[in-house]
N, C-alpha and C positions, 0 to 999 in steps of 0.2 A: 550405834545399833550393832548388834551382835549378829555372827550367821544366825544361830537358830532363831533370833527375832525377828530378823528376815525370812529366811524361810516360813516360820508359823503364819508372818503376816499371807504370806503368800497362800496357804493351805487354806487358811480363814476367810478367803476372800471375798469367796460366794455361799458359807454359812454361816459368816458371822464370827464374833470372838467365841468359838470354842474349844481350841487344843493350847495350848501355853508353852512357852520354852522349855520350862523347869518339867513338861510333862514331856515334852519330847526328848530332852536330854533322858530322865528318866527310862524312857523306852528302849533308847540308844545303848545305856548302860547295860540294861535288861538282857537287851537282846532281843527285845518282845514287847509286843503292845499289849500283855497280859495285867500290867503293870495301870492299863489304863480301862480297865474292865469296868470302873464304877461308873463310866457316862459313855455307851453306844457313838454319840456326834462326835467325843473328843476321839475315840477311837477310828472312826471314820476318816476323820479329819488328818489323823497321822498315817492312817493306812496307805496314802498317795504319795507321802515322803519320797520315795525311791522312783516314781511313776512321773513326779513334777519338779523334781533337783537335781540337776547335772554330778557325777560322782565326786566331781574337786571342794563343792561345796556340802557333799554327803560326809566326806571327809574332815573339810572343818567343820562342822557341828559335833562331827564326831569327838574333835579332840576338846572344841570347848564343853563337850559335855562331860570328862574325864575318860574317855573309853579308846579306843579306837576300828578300824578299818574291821578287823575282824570279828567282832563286837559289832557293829551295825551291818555286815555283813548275815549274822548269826537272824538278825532281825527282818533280814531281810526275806531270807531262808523262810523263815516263818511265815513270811505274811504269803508267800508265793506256794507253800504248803496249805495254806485256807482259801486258795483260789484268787490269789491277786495276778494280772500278768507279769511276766518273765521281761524284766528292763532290761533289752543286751547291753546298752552303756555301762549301766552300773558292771553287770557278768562280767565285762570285757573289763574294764577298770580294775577288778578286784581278783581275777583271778592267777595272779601272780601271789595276793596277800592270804588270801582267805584258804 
């Protein structure tokens, strides 16, 4: 099992199979959950990424999704710009990188 299959299982837990690896790597890559705009639940679902995953494993998803730290950092930026809270783990972790 892969991080982000780990991870997804974990986001899905309490609604169900709705966000997928390939959608979250997608995100990752992105920068943005803009990318997952065609289904509200999927997008919810990844909205808690950085709220419910320690940064070492924020990190590998990141690179198995081809991206890196700064790049899901950028995503992160984003979602805390639409009103998500401010994860110091993550802040503290990344800000040497980002």
């Amino acid at each position: 099992m892969s991080n982000l299959d780990m991870v997804v299982m974990h986001l899905n837990a309490s609604l169900g199979p709705k966000l997928s690896a390939l959608e979250l790597a997608a995100a990752l890559r992105a920068g943005s959950l803009n990318v997952l705009l065609t289904s509200p639940a999927v997008a919810a679902a990844a909205a808690y990424f950085f709220v419910e995953t320690e940064p070492r494993l924020i990190a590998l998803c990141a690179y198995e999704a081809g991206t890196d730290i700064k790049q899901a950092n950028k995503m992160y930026e984003s979602l805390v710009a639409e009103a998500m809270p401010r994860v110091p783990t993550w802040e503290e972790a990344v800000k040497y990188y980002a």
